[in-house]
N, C-alpha and C positions, 0 to 999 in steps of 0.2 A: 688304121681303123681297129677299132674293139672288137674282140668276138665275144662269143655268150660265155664263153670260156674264162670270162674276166670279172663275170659280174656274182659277187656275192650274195647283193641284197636285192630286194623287189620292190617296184610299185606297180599297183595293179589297176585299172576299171575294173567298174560292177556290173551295171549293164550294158551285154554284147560281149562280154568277156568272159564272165562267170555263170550269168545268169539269164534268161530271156522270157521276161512275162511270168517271172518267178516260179521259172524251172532251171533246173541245174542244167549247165550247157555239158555236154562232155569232157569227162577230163576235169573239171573243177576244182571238184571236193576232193579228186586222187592228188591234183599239184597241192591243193592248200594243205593236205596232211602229207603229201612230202616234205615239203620244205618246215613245216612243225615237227616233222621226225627228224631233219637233216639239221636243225637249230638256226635253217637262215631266219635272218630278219627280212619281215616283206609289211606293206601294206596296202588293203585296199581302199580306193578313192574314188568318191564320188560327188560328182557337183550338187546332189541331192541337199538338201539344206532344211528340210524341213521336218527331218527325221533325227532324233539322238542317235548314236553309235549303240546302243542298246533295243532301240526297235529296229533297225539296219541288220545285226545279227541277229532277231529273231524270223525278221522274213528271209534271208538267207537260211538257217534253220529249218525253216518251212519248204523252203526249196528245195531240202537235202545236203544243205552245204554247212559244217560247222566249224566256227570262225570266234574268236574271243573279242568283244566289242573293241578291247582295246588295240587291235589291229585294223579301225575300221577308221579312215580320214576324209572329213567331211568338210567341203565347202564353208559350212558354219563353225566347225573346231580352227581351220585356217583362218578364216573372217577375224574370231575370235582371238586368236592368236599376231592377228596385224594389230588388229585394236590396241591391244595390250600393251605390243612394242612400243608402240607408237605417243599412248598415253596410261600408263599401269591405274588402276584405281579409278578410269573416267564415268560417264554418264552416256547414257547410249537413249537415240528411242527407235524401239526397234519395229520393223512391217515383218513381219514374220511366224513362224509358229514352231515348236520345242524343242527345237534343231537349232538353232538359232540362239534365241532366248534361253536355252540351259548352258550353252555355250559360252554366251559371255557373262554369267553369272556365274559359271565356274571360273572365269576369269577373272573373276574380282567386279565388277563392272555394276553398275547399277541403272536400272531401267528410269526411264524417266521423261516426262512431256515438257520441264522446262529447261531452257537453256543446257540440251545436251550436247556433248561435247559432237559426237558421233551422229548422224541417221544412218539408220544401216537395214536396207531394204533385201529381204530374205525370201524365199520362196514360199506363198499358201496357196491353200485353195477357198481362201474367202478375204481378198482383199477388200479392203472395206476405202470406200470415196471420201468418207472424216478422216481414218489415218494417212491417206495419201495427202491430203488438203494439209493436214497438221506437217505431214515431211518438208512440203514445201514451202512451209511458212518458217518454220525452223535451218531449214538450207539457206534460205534467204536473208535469214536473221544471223546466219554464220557457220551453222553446224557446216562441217566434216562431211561429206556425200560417201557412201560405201555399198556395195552390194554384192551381195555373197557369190554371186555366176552372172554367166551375160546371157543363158539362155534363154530365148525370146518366148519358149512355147515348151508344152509338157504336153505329155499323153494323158488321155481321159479314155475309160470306155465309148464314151461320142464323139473323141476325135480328138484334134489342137484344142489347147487352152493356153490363154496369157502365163507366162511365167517371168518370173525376176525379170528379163532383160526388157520384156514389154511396159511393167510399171517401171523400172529405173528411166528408161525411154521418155514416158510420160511426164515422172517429176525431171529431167531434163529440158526437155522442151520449155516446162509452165519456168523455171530457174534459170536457165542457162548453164548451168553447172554440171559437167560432167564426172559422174560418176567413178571410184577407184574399184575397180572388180579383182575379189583375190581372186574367185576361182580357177579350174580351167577356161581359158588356155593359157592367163597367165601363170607363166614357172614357178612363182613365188609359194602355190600351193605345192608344188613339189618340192620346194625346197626345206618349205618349214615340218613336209613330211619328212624328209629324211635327217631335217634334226631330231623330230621326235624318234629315229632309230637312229640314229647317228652309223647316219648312212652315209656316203661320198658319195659323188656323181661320177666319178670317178668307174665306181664298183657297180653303180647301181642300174636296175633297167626298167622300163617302163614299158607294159603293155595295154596298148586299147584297141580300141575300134573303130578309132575317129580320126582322119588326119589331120581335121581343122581346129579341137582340142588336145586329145592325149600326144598325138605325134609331133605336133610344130611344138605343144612344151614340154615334148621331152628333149626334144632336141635344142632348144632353146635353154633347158636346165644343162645339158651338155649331161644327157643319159643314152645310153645302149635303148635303141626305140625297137620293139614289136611290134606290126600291126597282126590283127586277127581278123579273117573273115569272117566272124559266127555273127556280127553287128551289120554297120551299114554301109562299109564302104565294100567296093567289090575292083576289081582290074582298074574301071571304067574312071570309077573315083579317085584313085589310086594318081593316075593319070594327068588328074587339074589341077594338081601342087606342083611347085617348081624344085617340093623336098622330096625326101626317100626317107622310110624309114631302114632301118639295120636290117630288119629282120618281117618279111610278111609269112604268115601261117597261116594253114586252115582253121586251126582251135586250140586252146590252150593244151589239149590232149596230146599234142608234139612234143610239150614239155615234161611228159612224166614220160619217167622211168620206164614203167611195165610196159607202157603202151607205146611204144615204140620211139620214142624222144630221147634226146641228146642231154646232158645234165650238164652243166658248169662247176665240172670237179675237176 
């Protein structure tokens, strides 16, 4: 078995790990500017899809955490990044908002309502009943089914709201076609993070707060897995998986130096 003691690089959650209702958790901004002062490579990841890696570090910034966008891996840079492989130069039509849509147009990609290669249904907060109608006319007619996470529900001030995995749900049903989700919990988002640092799995570790995403694909990416208690899982939860991660914590605050944590020197 791996210890911490092996792992060079990082991946990280954002919320429950870092951050919570956009306050800096303990310990945060001290691990993220250790490892900035020690030269490891790390990134953090988030199924969030609806935000560029440039508004992602500024409300981290607002929280007290300072972090360089391009350390920041999202849902839609992954999404974006299958596309790619898969067909370089394609036609997407996308449900989504600048998370999403800057993503694959940084990737070459071109938006478009006829004959696109891709639909690739992304996280908003104004899904609209025409572009869902237009998905499923288009899946039907042949497109490619994609959707950036499987999460069924997001936080609002008022409570649950539909997210990605509630609309991908819907144009499933009216289609019959299911869906290819990179996000978490599939590993495949981990992995194309750790091409982006040319990282090994080998070296690298994965901390969250979820054992039904960050934990089963870290371990499924074959990574050194952390769980943190500052999110949602507790003993209890810990408990209804048939998996273990490597390593459970109070907060990421065990990982810095000063404050009383162990380093992987």
């Amino acid at each position: 078995m791996r210890e911490r003691g092996d792992v060079v690089s990082w991946l990280t959650d954002m919320d429950g790990v870092l951050v919570h209702e956009n306050k800096a958790l303990p310990g945060a901004a001290e691990l993220l500017k250790q490892w900035a002062d020690d030269g490891t490579e790390y990134l953090i990841l988030t199924n969030n899809s609806i935000f560029t890696p440039r508004d992602l570090a500024a409300r981290l910034r607002a929280s007290g955490i300072e972090v360089p966008e391009e350390r920041i891996w999202t849902s839609a840079l992954a999404t974006a990044d299958f596309c790619a492989s898969q067909m370089p130069g394609g036609k997407a039509f996308v449900i989504g908002e600048a998370g999403i849509t800057t993503a694959l147009h940084e990737a070459g990609f071109i938006m478009t309502e006829t004959d696109p290669d891709f639909v690739v249904v992304g996280e908003t907060r104004n899904y609209s009943f025409e572009a869902i109608t237009k998905a499923i006319r288009l899946i039907t007619a042949g497109a490619r089914f994609i959707a950036t996470n499987p999460d069924a529900t997001g936080p609002s001030a008022e409570g649950p709201m539909p997210a990605t995995g509630a609309i991908a749900a819907l144009i499933t049903k009216a289609t019959g076609r299911e869906p290819y989700i990179v996000g978490k919990p599939n590993p495949m988002m981990f992995r194309s993070a750790m091409n982006k640092i040319r990282a090994h799995s080998e070296t690298t570790a994965m901390i969250g707060d979820r054992m039904d995403t960050d934990i089963v694909a870290g371990i499924e990416a074959g990574l050194h897995t952390v769980l943190v208690m500052t999110g949602i899982s507790d003993e209890g939860e810990i408990r209804k998986y048939p998996f273990r991660p490597d390593e459970v914590l109070k907060g990421v605050f065990e990982l810095v130096r000063d404050q009383g944590g162990t380093t992987a020197e």
